[in-house]
C-alpha positions as CSV (number, residue, x, y, z in Angstrom):
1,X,-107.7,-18.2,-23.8
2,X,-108.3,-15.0,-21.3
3,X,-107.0,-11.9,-22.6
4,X,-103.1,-11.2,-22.1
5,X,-103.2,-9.0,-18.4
6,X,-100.4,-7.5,-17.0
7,X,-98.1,-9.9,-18.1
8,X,-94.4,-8.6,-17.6
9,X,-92.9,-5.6,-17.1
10,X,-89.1,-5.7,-16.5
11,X,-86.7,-3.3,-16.5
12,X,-84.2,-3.0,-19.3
13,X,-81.0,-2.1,-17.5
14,X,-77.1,-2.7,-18.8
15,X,-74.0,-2.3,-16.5
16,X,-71.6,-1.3,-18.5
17,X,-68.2,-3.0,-18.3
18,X,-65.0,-0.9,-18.7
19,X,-62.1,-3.4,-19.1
20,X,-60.8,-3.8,-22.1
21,X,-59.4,-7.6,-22.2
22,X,-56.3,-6.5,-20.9
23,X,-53.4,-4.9,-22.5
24,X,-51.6,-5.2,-25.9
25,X,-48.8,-6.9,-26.7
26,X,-46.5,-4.2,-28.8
27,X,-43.8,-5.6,-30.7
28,X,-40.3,-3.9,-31.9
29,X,-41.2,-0.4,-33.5
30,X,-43.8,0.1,-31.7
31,X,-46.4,-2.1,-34.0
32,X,-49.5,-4.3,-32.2
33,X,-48.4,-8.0,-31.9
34,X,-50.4,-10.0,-33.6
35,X,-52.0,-12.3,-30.4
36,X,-55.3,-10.0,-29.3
37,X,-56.2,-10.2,-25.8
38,X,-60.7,-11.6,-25.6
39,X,-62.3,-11.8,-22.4
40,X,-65.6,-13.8,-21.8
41,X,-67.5,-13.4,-19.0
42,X,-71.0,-13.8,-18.0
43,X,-72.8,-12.6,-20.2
44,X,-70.3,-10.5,-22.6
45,X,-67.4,-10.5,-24.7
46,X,-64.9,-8.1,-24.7
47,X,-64.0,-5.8,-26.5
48,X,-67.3,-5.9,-28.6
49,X,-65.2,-4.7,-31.7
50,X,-61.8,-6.9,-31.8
51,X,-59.6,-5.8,-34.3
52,X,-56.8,-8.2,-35.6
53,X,-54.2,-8.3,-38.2
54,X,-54.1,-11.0,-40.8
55,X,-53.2,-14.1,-40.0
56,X,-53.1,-13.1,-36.0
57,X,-54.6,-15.3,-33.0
58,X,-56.5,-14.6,-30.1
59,X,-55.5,-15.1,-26.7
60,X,-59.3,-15.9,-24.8
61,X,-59.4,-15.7,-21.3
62,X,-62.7,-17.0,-19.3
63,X,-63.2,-14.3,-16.8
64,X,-66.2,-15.7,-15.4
65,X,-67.6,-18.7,-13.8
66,X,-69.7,-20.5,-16.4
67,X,-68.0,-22.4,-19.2
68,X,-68.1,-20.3,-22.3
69,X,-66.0,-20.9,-25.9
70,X,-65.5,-18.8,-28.7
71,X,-67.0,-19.4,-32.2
72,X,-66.5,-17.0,-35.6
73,X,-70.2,-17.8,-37.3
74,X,-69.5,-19.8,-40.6
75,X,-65.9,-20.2,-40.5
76,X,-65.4,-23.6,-38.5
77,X,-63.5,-21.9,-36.3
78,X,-64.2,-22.5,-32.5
79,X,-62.3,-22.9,-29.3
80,X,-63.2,-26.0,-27.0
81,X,-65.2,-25.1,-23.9
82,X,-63.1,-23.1,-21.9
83,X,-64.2,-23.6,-17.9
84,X,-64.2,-20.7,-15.3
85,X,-60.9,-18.7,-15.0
86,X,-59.0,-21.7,-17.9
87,X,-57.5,-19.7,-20.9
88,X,-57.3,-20.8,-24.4
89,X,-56.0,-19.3,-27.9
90,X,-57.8,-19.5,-31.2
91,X,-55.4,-19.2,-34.5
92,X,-56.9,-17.4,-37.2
93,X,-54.0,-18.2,-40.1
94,X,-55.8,-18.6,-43.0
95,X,-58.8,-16.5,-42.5
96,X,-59.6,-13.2,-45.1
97,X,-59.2,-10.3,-44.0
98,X,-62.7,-8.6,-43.3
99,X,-65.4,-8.2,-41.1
100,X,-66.6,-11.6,-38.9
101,X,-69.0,-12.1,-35.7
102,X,-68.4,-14.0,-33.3
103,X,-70.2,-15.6,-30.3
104,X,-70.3,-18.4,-27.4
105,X,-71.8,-21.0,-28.8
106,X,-73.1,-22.7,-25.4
107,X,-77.0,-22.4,-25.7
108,X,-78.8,-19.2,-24.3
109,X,-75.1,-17.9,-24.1
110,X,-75.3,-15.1,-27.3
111,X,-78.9,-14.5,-26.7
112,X,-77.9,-12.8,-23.0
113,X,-75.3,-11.1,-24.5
114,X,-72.3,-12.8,-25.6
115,X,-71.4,-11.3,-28.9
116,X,-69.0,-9.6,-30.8
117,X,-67.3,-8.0,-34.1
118,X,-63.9,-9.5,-35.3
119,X,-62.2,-7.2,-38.0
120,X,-59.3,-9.3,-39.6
121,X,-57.0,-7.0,-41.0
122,X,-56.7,-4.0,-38.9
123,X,-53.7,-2.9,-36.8
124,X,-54.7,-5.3,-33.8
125,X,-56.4,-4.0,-30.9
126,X,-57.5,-5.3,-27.7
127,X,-59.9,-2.0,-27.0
128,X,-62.9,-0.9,-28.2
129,X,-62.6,0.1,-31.9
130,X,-64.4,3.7,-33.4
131,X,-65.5,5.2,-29.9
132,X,-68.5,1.9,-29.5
133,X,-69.3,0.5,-26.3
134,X,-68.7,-3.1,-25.1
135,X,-71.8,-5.2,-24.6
136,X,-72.7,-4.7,-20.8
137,X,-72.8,-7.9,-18.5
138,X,-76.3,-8.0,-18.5
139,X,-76.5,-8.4,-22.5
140,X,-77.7,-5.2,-23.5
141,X,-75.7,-3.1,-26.0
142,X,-77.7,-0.1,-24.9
143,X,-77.0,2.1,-21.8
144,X,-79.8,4.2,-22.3
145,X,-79.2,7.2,-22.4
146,X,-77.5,6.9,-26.0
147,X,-81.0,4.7,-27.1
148,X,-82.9,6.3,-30.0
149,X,-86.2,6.5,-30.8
150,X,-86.2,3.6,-33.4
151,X,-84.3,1.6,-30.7
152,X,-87.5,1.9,-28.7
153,X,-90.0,0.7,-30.8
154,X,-88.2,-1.9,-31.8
155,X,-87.7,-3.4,-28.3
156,X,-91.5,-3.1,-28.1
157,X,-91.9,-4.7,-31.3
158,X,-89.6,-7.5,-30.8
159,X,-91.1,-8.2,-26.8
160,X,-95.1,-8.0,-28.4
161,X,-93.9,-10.8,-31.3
162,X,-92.2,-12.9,-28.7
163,X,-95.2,-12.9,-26.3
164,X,-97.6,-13.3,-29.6
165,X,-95.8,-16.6,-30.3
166,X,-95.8,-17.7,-26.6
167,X,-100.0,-17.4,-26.7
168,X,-99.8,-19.3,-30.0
169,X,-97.7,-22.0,-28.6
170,X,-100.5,-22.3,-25.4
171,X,-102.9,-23.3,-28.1
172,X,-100.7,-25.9,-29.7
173,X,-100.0,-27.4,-25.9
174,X,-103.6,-27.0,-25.1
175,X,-104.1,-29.3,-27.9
176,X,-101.5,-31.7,-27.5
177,X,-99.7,-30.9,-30.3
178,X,-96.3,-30.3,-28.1
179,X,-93.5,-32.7,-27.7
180,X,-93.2,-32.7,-24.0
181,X,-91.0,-34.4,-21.8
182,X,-91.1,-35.4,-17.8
183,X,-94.4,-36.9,-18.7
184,X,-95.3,-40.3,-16.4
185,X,-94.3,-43.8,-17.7
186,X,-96.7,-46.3,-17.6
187,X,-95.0,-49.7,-15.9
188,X,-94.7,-53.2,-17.1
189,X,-96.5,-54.8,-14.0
190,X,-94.6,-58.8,-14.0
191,X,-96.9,-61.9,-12.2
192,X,-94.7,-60.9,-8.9
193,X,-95.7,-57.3,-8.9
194,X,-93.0,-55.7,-9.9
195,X,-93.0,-52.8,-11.4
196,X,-90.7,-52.8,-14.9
197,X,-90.1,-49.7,-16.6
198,X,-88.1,-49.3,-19.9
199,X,-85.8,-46.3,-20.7
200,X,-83.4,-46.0,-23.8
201,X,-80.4,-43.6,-23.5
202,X,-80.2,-41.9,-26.8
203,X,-79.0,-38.6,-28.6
204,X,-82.1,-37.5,-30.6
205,X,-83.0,-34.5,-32.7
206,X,-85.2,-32.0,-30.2
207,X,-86.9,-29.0,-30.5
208,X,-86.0,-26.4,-28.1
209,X,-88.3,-24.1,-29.8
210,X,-89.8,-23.2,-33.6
211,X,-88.3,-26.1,-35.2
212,X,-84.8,-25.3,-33.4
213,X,-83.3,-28.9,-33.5
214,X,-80.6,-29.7,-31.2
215,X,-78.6,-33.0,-30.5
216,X,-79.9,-33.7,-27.5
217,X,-78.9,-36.6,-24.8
218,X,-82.4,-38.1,-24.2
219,X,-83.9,-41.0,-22.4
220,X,-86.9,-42.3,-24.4
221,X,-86.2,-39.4,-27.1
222,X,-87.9,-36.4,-24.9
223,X,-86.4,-33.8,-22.6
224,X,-86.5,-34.4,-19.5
225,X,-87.3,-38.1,-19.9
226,X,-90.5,-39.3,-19.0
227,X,-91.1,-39.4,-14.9
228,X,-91.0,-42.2,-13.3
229,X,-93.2,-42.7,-9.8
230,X,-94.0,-45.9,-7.6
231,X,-95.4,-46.2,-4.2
232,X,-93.6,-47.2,-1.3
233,X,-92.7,-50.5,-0.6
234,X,-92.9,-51.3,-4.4
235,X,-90.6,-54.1,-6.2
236,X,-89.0,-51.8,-9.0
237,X,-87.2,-52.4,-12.0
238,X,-85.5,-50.0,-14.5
239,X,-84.1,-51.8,-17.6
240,X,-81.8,-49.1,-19.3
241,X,-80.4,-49.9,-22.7
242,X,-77.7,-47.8,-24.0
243,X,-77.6,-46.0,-27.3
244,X,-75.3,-43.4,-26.5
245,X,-71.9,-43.5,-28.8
246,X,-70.1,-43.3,-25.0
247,X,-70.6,-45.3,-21.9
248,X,-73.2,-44.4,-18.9
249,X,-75.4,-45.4,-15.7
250,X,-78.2,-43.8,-13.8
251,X,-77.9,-42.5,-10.7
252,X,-81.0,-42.3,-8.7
253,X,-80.3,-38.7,-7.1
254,X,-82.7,-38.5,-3.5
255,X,-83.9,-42.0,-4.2
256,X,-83.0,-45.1,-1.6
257,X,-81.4,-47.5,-3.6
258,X,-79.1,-50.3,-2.5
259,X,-75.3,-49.4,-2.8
260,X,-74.7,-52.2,-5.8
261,X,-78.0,-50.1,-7.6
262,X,-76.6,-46.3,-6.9
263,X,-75.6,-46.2,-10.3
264,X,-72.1,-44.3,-9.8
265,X,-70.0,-45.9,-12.2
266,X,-67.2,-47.2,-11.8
267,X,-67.4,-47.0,-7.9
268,X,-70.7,-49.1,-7.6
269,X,-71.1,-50.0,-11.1
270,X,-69.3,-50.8,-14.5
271,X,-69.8,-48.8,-17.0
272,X,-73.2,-49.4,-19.2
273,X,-70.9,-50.1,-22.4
274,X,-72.7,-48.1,-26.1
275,X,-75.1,-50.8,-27.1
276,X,-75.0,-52.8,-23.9
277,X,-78.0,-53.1,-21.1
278,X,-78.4,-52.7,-17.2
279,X,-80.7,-53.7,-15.2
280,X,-81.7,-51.4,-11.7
281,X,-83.8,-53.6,-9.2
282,X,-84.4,-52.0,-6.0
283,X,-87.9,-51.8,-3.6
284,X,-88.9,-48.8,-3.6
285,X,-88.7,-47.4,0.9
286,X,-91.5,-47.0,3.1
287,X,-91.4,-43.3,3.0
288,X,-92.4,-40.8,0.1
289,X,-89.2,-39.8,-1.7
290,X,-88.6,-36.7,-4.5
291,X,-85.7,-37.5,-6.6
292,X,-84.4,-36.9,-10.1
293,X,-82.4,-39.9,-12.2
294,X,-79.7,-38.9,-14.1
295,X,-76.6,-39.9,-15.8
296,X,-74.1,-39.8,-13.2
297,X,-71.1,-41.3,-15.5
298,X,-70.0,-38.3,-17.7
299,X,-72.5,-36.5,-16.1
300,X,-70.8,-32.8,-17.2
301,X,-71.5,-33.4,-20.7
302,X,-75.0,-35.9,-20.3
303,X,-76.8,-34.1,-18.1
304,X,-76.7,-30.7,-19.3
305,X,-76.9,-31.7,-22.3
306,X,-80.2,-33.5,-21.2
307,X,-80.0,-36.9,-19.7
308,X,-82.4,-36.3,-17.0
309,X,-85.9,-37.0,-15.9
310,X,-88.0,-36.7,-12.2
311,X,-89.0,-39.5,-10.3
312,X,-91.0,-39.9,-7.3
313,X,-91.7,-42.5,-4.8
314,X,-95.4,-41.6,-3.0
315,X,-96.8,-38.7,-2.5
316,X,-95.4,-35.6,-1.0
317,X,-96.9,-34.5,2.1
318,X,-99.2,-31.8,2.3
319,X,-99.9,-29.4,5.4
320,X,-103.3,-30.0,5.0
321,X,-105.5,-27.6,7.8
322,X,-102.9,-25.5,8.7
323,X,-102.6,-21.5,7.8
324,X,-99.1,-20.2,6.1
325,X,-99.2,-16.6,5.7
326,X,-102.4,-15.7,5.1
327,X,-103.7,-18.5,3.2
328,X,-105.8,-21.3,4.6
329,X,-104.8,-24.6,3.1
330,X,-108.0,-27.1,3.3
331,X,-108.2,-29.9,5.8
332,X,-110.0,-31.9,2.6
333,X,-107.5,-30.1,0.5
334,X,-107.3,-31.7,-3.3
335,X,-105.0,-31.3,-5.8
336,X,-106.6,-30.7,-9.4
337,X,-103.0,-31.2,-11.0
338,X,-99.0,-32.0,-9.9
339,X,-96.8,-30.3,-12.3
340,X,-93.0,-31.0,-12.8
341,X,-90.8,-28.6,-13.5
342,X,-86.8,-29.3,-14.5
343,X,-84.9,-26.3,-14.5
344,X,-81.3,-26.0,-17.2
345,X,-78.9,-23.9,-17.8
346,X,-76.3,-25.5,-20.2
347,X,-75.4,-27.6,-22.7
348,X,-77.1,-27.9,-26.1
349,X,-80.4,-27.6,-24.2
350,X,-79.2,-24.6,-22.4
351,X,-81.4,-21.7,-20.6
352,X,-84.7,-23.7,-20.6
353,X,-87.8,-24.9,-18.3
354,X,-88.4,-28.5,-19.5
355,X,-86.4,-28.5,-21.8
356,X,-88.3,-25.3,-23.9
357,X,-87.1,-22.3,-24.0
358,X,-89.3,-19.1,-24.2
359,X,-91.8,-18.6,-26.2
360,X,-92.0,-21.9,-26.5
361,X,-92.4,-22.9,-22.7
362,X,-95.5,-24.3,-21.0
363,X,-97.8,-22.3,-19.4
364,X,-99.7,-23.4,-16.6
365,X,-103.6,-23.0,-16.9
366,X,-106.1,-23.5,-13.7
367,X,-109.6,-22.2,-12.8
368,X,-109.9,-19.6,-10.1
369,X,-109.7,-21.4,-6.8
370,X,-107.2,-24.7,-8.0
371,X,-104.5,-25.8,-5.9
372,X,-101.4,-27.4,-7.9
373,X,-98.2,-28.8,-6.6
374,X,-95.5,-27.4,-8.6
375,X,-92.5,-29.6,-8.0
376,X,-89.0,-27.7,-9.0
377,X,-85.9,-29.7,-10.2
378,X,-83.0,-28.2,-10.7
379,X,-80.5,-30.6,-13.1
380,X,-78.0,-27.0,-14.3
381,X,-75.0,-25.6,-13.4
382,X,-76.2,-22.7,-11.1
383,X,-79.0,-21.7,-8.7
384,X,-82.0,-20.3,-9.9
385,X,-84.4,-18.1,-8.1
386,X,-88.2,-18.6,-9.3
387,X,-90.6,-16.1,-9.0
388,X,-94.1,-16.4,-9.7
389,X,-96.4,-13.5,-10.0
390,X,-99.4,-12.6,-7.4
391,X,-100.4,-16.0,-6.6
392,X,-99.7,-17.4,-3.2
393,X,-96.4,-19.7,-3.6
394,X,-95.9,-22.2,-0.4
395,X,-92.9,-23.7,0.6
396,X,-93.7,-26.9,1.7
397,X,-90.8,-29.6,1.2
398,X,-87.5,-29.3,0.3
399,X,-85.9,-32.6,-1.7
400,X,-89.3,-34.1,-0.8
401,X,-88.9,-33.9,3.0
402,X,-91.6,-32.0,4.3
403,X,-91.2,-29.0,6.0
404,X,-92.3,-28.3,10.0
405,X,-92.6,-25.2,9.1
406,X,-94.3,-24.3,5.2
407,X,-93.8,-20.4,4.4
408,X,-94.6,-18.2,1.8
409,X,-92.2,-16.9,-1.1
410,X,-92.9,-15.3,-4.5
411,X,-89.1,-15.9,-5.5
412,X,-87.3,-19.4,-4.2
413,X,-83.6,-19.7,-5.0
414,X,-83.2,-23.3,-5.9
415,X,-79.8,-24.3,-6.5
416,X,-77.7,-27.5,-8.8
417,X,-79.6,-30.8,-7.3
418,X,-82.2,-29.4,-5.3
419,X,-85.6,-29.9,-5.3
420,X,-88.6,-28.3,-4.0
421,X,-92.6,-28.6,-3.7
422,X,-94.6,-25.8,-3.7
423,X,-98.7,-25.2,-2.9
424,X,-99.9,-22.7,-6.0
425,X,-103.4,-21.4,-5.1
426,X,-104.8,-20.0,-8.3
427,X,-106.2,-17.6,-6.5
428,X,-106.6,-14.2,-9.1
429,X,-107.5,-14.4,-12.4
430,X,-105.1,-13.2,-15.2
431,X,-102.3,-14.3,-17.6
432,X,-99.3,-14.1,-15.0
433,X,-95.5,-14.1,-15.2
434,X,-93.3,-16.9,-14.0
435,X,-89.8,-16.8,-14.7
436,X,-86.4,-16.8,-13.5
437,X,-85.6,-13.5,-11.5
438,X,-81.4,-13.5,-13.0
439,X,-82.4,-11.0,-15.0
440,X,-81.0,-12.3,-18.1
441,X,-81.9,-16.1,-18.1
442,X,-85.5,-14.1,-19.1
443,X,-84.6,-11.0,-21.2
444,X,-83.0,-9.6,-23.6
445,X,-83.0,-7.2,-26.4
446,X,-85.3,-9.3,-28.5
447,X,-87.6,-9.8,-25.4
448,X,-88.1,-12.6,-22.9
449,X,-86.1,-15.6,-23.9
450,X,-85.2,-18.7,-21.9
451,X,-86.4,-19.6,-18.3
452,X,-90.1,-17.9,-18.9
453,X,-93.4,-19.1,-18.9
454,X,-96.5,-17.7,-17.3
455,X,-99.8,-19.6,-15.2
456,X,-102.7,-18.4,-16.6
457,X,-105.8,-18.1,-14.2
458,X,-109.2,-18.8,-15.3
């Protein structure tokens, strides 16, 4: 392993947000009513300090777009997922009086930010309580200027460990030793040909990261389930059993499939029933395809959650000979690897790069002078730009269409659905930062989290 280079420098900045949740509610006599005004948004929860009397209830507005909820830490006490601009109140009849935190519980959600104090017993407030600040939009509870010494060197601290345990982690995937998902399946070839692939849809134990366990939705136990690629023109089965406790289908998203195989259930489809089978037969077109399959039934609550997996028919075309930028690409151009990755942003899985989340990612290693295609999936709830450090990044087909006109970018926005296929030279040695440039799908206090991982150069 080459020595860690300049890796990632990013600027810890908070916006501070000045609403308070909205007024109180003041009953006769002038006392605070007892329903306290929360508001979540992305990524914070205000007020940071909530102050309620005993026996009180909050009133939880979501200001933002994502779905967020509201969970007080070992209390079994939680809202339901509460979408953009829906509304919600939590009773807390029952619970001591004393000091609580709270959080969203959607994955990645409380690491960007979104936590709080709840003080059961006080007069009922919907401001901030003893002068603090609310925890800026950006997750960070500092705004600088009021950030001591010790605050520092902690930050510091906490971003070496986090990178430490990233350049551990290489090791374990250099050796194999890493679950890892979108990973090919090898076919059943039948006597006609055909090409038979099995997939069971399943929610399994899986580790986002150090041993963190989460009920995933899985095909084949690994997230995102194992790719599936054919050539054109190919006689394709996918035999689907289904283990899930709910009913389900695949959808083939970007893949030409007949209507009766588009796997939209109940519109081209019954439902797969739990324990029951399906079988998708389909040839494969005559012209290279990039696609993703997916659950497409219940898809809100399968697909975040991880029910999906890339899939490929041929190969992508390459602008072999031509010049974009600066960079020559080879008329004998060959690849030395093709590297999927599926971009998420919710569910139990939540801010992740297949299915890991930072400093458990990936990385992507290649000797000076390698060309990989990098294929980007995007199976989440919001767009995502990319941005790679100092090595050239080209464009060069979008959902597997090839473009008439590859460019250059060191940040793509992909958004929900999309895909895109990029030329990496590894053209300058060094360990070098690939991320997500919303600043806090890759940051926080603690250091880089989430959508992170680096390609180290040779």
């Amino acid at each position: 392993m080459i020595a860690l280079g300049a890796f990632f420098v990013a600027t810890l900045a908070a916006v501070a947000v000045a609403t308070d949740g909205g007024p109180s509610k003041v009953a006769a006599g002038g006392e605070t009513a007892s329903e306290i005004a929360v508001t979540l948004t992305e990524f914070a929860i205000q007020p940071a300090t909530i102050t309620v009397p005993e026996d009180g209830s909050l009133s939880i507005t979501n200001g933002g777009s994502q779905t967020h909820n509201l969970e007080i830490i070992d209390q079994d006490k939680k809202t339901r997922d509460i979408e953009g601009g829906g509304k919600t109140e939590l009773d807390l009849n029952g619970l001591a009086a004393g000091t609580y935190q709270v959080l969203c519980a959607i994955p990645g959600h409380a690491d960007s930010g979104m936590t709080a104090t709840l003080v059961v017993g006080g007069s009922g407030s919907a401001g901030e309580a003893d002068g603090e600040t609310a925890t800026a939009a950006g997750g960070s509870e500092h705004e600088g200027h009021d950030m001591t010494a010790a605050d520092a060197e902690k930050m510091d601290a906490d971003m070496a460990e986090g990178v430490q345990a990233y350049l551990d982690e290489a090791e374990n995937y250099a050796a194999g030793d890493v679950e890892r998902g979108a990973q090919l399946l090898a076919p059943e070839v039948l006597a006609d040909g055909t090409k038979r692939f099995e997939l069971t849809a399943a929610i399994t134990d899986w580790d986002v990261g150090d041993g963190k366990m989460v009920k995933a939705w899985t095909y084949n136990g690994v997230v995102p389930g194992p790719m599936i690629k054919v050539d054109p023109g190919d006689r394709v089965e996918i035999v689907l059993q289904n283990d899930l406790p709910i009913s389900t289908d695949i959808h083939m998203h970007g893949i030409d499939v007949p209507n009766d195989m588009d796997g939209v259930a109940p519109i081209t489809q019954k439902p797969i029933k739990a324990g029951d089978s399906f079988t998708y037969a389909f040839t494969a077109g005559a012209d290279p395809q990039l696609g993703m399959y997916h659950a497409h039934h219940h898809g809100h609550v399968a697909i975040v959650n991880g029910l999906f997996a890339p899939m490929q028919v041929g190969e992508v075309e390459l602008p072999r000979g031509r010049t974009i930028s600066d960079v020559e690409v080879p008329e004998d151009l060959v690849l030395t690897r093709q590297y999927e990755m599926v971009l998420n942003d919710a569910g139990v899985i939540g801010l992740t790069l297949n299915g890991k989340s930072f400093p458990y990612t990936e990385p992507l290693t290649a000797k000076q002078g390698d060309w990989i295609l990098v294929n980007y999936y995007n199976e989440g709830l919001q767009g995502h730009p990319m941005h790679i450090h100092r090595q050239p990044h080209l464009v060069v087909a979008k959902d597997g269409f090839a473009l008439e006109e590859p460019y250059r970018a060191d940040t793509l926005w992909i958004g929900p659905g999309e895909r895109y296929s990029v030329l990496i030279k590894a053209e300058v040695p060094g360990v070098w930062a690939w991320h997500c440039h919303i600043l806090n799908h890759a940051e926080n206090d603690q250091g880089l989290f989430g959508m992170v991982t680096t390609m180290i150069v040779e």
